[in-house]
Each structure stands twice: as C-alpha cells, then as structure tokens.
N, C-alpha and C positions, 0 to 999 in steps of 0.2 A: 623443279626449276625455280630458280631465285624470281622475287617480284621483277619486275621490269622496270618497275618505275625505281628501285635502287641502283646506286652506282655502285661498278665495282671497287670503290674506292672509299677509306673510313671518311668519316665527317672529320672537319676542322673543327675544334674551340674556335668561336667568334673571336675572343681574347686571343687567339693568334694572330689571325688575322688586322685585328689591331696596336697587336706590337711590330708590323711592320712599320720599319721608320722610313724607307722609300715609300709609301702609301699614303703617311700623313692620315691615315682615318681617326677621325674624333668621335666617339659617341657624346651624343647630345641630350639624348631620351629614353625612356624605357627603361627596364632593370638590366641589372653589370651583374647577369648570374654565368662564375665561371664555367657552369658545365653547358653553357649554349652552343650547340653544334649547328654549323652550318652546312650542307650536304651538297651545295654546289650555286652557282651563282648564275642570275637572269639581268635579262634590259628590259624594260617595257613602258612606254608612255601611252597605254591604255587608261583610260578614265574608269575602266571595271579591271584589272587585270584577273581577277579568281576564276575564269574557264581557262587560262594558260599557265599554272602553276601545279604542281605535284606534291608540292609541300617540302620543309625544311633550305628552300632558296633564300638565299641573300639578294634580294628586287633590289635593283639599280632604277633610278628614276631621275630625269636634269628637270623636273615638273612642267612636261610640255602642253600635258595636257591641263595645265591646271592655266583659265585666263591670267593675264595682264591685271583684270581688276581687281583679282582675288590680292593682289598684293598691299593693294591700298588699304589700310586697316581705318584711313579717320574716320569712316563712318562707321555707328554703333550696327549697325541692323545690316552694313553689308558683310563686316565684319564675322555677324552671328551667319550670315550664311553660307561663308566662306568654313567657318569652323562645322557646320553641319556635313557640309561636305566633304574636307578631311576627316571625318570623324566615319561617313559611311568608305571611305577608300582606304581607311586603316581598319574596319572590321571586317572590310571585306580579303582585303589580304591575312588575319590574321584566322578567318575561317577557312581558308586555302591552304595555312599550314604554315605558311613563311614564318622562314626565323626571325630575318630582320630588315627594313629598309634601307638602302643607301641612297640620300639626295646630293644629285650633283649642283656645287653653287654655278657652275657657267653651262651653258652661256646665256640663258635663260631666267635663270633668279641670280641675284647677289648674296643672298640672304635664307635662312633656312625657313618658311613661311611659321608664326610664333603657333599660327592652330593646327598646323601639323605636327608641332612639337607637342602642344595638348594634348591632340589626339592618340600620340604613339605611348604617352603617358598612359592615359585613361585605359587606352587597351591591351596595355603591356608590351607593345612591340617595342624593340632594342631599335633605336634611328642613329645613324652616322651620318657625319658632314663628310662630303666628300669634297676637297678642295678640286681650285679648277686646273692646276698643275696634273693631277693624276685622273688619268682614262679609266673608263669603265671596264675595256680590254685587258689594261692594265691590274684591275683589282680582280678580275675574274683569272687573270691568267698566276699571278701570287697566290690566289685560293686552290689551283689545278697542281700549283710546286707544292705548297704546304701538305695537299691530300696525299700527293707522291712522295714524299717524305715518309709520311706516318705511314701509305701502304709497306713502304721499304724494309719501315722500323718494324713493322710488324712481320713481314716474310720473316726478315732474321730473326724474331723475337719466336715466332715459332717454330721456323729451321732448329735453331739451339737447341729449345724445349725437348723437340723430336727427337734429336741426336743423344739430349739426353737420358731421356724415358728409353729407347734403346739398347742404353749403357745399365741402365736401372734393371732393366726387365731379363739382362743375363749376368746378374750376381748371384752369389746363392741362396741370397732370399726376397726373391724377387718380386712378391707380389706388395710387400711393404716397401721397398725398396721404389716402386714406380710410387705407389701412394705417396711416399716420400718428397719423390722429385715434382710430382704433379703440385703437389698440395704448396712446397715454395715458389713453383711457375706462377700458381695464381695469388697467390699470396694468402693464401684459406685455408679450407679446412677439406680431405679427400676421403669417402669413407666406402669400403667395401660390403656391403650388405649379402647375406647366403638366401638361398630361396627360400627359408622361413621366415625371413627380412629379419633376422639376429644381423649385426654388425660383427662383419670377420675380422676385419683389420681398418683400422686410423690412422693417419698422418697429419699432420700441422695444427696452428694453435684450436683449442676448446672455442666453440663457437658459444655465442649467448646461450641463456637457458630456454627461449622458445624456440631457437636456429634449430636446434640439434630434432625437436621432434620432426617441424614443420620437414627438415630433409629427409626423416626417416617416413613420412608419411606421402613427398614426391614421389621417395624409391618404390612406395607400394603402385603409385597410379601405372609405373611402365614394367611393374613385375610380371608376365605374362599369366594370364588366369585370374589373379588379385580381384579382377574389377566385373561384377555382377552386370548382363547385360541389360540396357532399359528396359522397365515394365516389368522384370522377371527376376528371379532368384535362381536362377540353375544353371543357365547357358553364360558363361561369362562371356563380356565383350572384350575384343582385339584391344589388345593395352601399344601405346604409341612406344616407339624405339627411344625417345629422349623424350623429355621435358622441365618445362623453367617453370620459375616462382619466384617471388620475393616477398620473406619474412623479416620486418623491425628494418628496412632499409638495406638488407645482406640478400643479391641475389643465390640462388638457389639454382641446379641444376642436376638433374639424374639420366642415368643412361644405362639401358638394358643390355646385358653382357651376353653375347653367343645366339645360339639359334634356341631360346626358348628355355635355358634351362636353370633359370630364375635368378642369377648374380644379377645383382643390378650397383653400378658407382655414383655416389651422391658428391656432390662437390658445393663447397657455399665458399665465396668471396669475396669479400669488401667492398665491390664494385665490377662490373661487366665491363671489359677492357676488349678491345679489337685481337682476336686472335684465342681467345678463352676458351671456345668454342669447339675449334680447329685444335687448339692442345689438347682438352679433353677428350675429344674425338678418339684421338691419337693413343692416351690412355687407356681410354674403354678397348680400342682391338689389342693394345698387348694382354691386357685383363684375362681378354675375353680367350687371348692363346693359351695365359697363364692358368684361367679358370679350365681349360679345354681337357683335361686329363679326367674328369666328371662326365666322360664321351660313355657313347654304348655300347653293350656288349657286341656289338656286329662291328664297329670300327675297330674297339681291341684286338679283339681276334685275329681279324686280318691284318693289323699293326703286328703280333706275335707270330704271324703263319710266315709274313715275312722277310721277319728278322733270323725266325728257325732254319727259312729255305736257304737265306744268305750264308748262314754257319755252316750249312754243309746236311740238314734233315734229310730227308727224302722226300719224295712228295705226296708218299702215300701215306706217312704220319702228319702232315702239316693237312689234310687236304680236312679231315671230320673239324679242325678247326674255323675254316672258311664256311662250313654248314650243308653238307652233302658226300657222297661216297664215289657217286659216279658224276659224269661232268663231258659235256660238249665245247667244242671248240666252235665262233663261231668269225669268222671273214668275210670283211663289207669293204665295198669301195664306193662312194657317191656317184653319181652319175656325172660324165662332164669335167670332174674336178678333182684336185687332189685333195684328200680328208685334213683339216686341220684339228687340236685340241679342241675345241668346242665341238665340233662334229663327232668327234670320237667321244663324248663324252655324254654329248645327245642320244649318240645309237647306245651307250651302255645303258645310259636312264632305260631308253626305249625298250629295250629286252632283261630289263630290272634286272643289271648284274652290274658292280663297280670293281668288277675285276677287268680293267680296260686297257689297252697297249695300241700302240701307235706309232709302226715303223716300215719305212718303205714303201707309203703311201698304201698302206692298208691297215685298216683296224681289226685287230684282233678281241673278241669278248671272251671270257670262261663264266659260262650259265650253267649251272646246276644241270643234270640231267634230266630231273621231273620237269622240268619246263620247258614249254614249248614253244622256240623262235618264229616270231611271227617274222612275214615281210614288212618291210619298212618305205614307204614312198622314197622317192630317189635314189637308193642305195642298191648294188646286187654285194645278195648274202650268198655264202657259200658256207654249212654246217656239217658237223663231224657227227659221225654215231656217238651215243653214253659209253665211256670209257672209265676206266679205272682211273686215278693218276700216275701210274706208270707208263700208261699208254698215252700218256697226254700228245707227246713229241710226235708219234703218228698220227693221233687224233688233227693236230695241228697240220700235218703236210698232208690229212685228206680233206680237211677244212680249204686248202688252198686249192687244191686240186676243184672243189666244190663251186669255187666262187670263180678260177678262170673258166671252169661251164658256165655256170649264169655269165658272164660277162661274153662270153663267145654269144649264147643262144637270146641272149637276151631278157633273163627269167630273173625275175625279182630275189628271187630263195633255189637255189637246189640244193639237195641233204644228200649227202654220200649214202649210199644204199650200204646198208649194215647183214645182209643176207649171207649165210656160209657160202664159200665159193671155194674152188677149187683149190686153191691156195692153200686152203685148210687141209687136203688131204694129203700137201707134200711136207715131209718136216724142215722146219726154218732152215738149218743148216744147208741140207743139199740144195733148199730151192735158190738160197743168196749164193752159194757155189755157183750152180749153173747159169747164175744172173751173173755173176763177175764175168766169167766166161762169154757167154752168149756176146755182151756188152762189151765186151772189153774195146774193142778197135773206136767207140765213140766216148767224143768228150763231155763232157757235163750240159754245152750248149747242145750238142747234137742230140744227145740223150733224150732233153728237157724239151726239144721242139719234136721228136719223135714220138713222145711220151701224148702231148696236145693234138698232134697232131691224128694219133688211133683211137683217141679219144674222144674225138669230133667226129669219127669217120670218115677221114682225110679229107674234110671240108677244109681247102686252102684259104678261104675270106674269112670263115669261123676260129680257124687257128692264127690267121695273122692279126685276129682284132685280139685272139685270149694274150696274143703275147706280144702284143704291141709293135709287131716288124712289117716292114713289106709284105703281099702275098709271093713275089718272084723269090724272097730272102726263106719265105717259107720252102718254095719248090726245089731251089737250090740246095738247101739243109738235109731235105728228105733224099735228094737224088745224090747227096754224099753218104748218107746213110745204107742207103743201098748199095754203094758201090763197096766201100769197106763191110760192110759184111756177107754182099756177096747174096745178096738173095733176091728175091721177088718180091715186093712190097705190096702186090695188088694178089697173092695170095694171099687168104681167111688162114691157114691154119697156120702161114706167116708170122701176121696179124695176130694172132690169138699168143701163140709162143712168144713173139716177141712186147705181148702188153702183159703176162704173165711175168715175165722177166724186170719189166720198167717197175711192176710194184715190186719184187721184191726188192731192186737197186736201194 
C-alpha cells in the first residue's frame, strides 16, 4: 500500500504555481530553484504549526498569530525579538518538511514583516507575497487544477507508452524492439541483463562511463540468488522485485523479470519523471512474457501435449508427455456455491495437478494415478479408478457418478470402486445391445434420474439433492419409468438388471 501521507496526485513546480497571473503570487525570499515541488496546500495561524504538517505543503499564513507589536520595527532590541521569533517559526516549518510559505498582506499586515523575509532567507525557505485580491481558497484550489492537470498529462503520457510497448512487444524482434520503445519513453538508456548479469540487448543513448557499471551492479542486488544472506556465505537473501539508485545525478532503476529465473531490466534516465515507474513496470511484464520461453520442462510438455491433442494425436501418445501412464479423473463441487477460476485452480494446487477444467459448475482435475486424492475442506470430490488414457472419457463419467454420491450422502471424497464386476464377464457388444434394448422406451432425463436414483437405493431426498430437483419431480420420473417399461421397480433382480444396463448405456 502507498504511504498515506502521499497524494494521489504529482507535485506541482512551485514555478507553476507562480506563473499563474489570476494569483498574482510574488516570491520575495528564499531560493527560485525550478525543480521545487509543491505536493498540496495548508492554512494555519498556529504560532508552532510543525505537529500539523506532513511535509512538502505550501503554509498559507495572513500572520494572526504574530502581535501588532512585532510590526513596529523602531525599536532596536524589540525588533531583535521579533526577528528571534520569526527565525524559530521558519525553522520550525522548515523541519516539518514544508516547501514554502505564503503570507497573506490583508487583512491583518499591510506589509510582508522585513524579519520574516530574513528569516525565510537564512533558512532557505521560498516566501510569497500574497496580495489581498486573492484568497487562500483560491490559491489552494489553482494548486488542486494544476496537480489535475499533470495527473492527466501523465495517465496519457503513460496510456501511449503502454499502447506502444504493446505494438513493440509483437514485431518480430521483439524483445529489442520494447527496449527500443522504453528507452525513447524515458528518454535514456534500457538494458536487458541474462541471469549471468551478461547484458542481452540495449536500446537508447550510451549512458556516462560510471552510469553503465553503477546499473549493471542494481541489476545484480534484484537478480534472485545474487545476494549472500547477512552474517553468512551460503544461504543467499530474498533479492527485492525492483530497485532505484542514482549515479552522477542519472536516476537508476532495475526490475527482476518472471518468477525467478534471473532476467533482470535496468533502465537509467536523465531525470525521474511522474509515470517512469508505471512505464517501466509495464516493460518488465512484456519482458518478462518475451523472456518466458526459458519455462520448464513440465510447462513445455504440457504446452506440446496440447497442441498434439488439438491436431488430432491420440491420447495415449500425448499422455507419457504430461508425466505418467495411467491417470484418475477427479470431480469437486464447493459446498453452498458455484466453483469459480480461482477455486478451480486452488483445488488443482491442492491435489498437485495443473491439468484443471472448469465447466458446468464443476471442476474437473487429471492427477497422475500414483497419487493419491486427498479430501479437501469444503468441497465434495468424486474420483475415478487409474485408467489408461483411452479410458479417460469413462474414467470421467465414473468420476461424476462419484461425486453426485458424495454430494447426495454427504461425504467429502467417494472413489468409484475399481473391483471386477460382473460386467466383466459379458462381452461389450452384447452387453450395450441389450442396454439399447432394455432402455429403449426412456429418455436421457428419465434414464439419468433412474440411474441416481438405484444408486442411492431409491433414497428419494438423497436423489433429489444428487440432481438438484424436487423429491415429488424425483417420484414422478421413476413412476414413468415404471410404467414404460412395464416392470416392478421395488424388485432386487429388477434392480440389479436394470443398473447393469444404465452402465453399459
């Protein structure tokens, strides 16, 4: 999180502020150095103001608090205490940070007091006459257009940038092509450093002759590893994602490219401009896309397994690429909620597999077959036996089957039971024959609540929670089922024929 005590908003040049000619501001004292930023404007006729300031304020003051007599200068010795006095209430604002004072001449003084102009001297602070035509409301609220100005100029100044680096980062040679664009955005110099900190590629003009080490030697403090951790030689310390510098008056800045895997972009510029930051920001993630082909071999692979699945492979040649032979399917639904991307993407972390899908309001995972799916707080799983990959598409519709059990009974995890069954001993052919047949008179709905329904044990509350209906919309389904096929449904060998049948469907 940003400081607090910053505004979202750049600092003005004082020198703006004083070219307005509706303001009439005069400076009277102090130094006229152009790059005096002002970062937002106060009132105060406190005799101490420094426990109310935050530093870089333009103090407004019509000198209320200062007596009547301090005006009178003929006496030598009241004089001297008057100048003691502005002398401790300009070092006290100038330890509080303020940029610069503004005294108002009405209605209060006519005249800008000669030992507060001393004072602003001796201490360096910049003092303005404020005439009595213009409001302190007034100068504060030109300092609020001026800052919204330059925010403006900056959105756009960095929109462009972005738009440009963009354009840069899909030519065909793209990774000099952003350095290119970066390095004219800031008007410097942009360099791409390899995790040996060799320099890959350059863009913009040759920096001084200490510029060049001084950035090569930023890019080692955020190179991950680079930096030995205190007290010891072995265990290096956590190296920071960015960092700044300034060498011979030329800021400096590097930024560590990707998740670790040592690119790091140095950047040096003639000066630190509002938005430099945010460009380069913006540079470093194309970088860090363009550096990304330096991935590992477990993200290749599965980049190749399925590009191969898309052209038409099979699955049982793509699959030793993904890193295993045989492979569980597994089906999670949150408790209460529908699963979004990040849930789906937590439960993949959670059963260490990033082969993760997400449709229908269920997540589907493929976890290697050695490993074994645990439960998950809030979620009912529903897991397939280790399959081949040609079996996956079964594997998958006993994984569902799995998980409207848990979600009927309540059970965090149930695994399809992988035991020879009788199924086994009819061959496929005849057994999906006499499943067409048997089946035939029901539709896919009736089928499918028929199927839930022997499954549960014709638990009506069990099967209307697995499939989301009425319990009546359950009774009504099975009692069509019955009628078209004409049987007894609270017969077991029924029962047994007709869930023989729903698997082979």
């Amino acid at each position: 999180m940003p400081d607090p005590t910053v505004p979202p908003t750049p600092p003005v040049p004082l020198a703006s502020l004083l070219a307005r000619e509706d303001l009439a501001l005069r400076q009277i004292a102090g130094p006229r150095d152009p790059g005096l930023a002002v970062h937002w404007a106060h009132t105060s006729e406190m005799a101490d103001p420094y426990p109310y300031l935050l530093g870089g304020e333009l103090l407004l003051t019509a000198g209320v608090h200062i007596p009547e007599a301090a005006e009178e200068e003929a006496a030598e010795e009241e004089a001297g205490r008057e100048g003691a006095s502005f002398d401790d209430y300009v070092s006290r604002i100038v330890a509080a940070g303020g940029a610069a004072l503004g005294f108002g001449l009405a209605p209060v003084h006519d005249t800008v007091p000669r030992a507060l102009v001393a004072a602003c001297d001796a201490h360096g602070l910049p003092l303005l006459e404020v005439p009595p035509q213009t409001t302190f409301s007034g100068v504060a609220r030109a300092l609020w257009q001026l800052m919204a100005q330059a925010r403006h100029a900056e959105l756009r100044r960095v929109a462009e940038a972005q738009q440009s680096l963009a354009s840069a980062a899909s030519r065909p040679d793209p990774v000099p092509s952003v350095l290119r664009q970066l390095a004219r955005r800031v008007g410097g110099r942009a360099v791409l450093y390899g995790p040996e900190g060799t320099e890959i590629a350059a863009a913009g003009r040759e920096p001084g002759t200490e510029v060049g080490p001084a950035l090569a030697e930023l890019a080692r403090v955020v190179r991950p590893g680079s930096r030995p951790a205190s007290g010891t030689t072995s265990a290096p310390a956590p190296a920071p994602s960015s960092a700044t510098d300034t060498t011979g008056g030329t800021p400096l800045a590097a930024y560590a490219l990707g998740a670790g895997r040592g690119f790091v972009l140095g950047v040096a510029a003639p000066r630190r401009e509002p938005g430099d930051h945010t460009i380069a920001s913006v540079a470093a993630v194309l970088l860090s896309l363009l550096t990304g082909e330096h991935r590992s071999g477990s993200e290749a692979a599965r980049s190749s397994a399925l590009v191969r699945l898309l052209l038409g492979a099979p699955p049982e040649s793509v699959a030793p690429l993904l890193g295993g032979e045989r492979w569980q399917v597994v089906h999670g639904r949150p408790e209460g909620q529908d699963p979004d991307e990040v849930a789906a993407s937590a439960l993949g972390a959670a059963l260490g597999s990033p082969l993760v899908d997400l449709a229908d309001g269920v997540v589907r995972v493929l976890v290697p077959g050695e490993r074994e799916p645990l439960a998950q707080p809030g979620w009912a799983l529903g897991v397939s036996d280790a399959v081949a990959p040609a079996d996956w598409p079964a594997a998958d519709s006993r994984a569902g089957r799995a998980l409207a059990r848990a979600r009927a009974t309540r059970t965090p995890l149930v695994r399809y039971g992988a035991r020879p069954a009788l199924a086994d001993l009819v061959p496929p052919d005849a057994a999906e024959a006499h499943a067409r047949t048997l089946l035939a008179p029901l539709d896919e709905t009736l089928a499918d609540t028929l199927r839930g329904w022997l499954s549960l044990h014709g638990g009506w509350d069990r099967t209307a929670v697995a499939l989301g209906v009425h319990r009546n919309t359950v009774r009504q389904r099975i009692a069509r089922c019955s009628a078209l096929l004409g049987t007894d449904l609270d017969d077991p060998d029924v029962r047994m024929e007709l869930w023989f049948a729903l698997r082979q469907r």
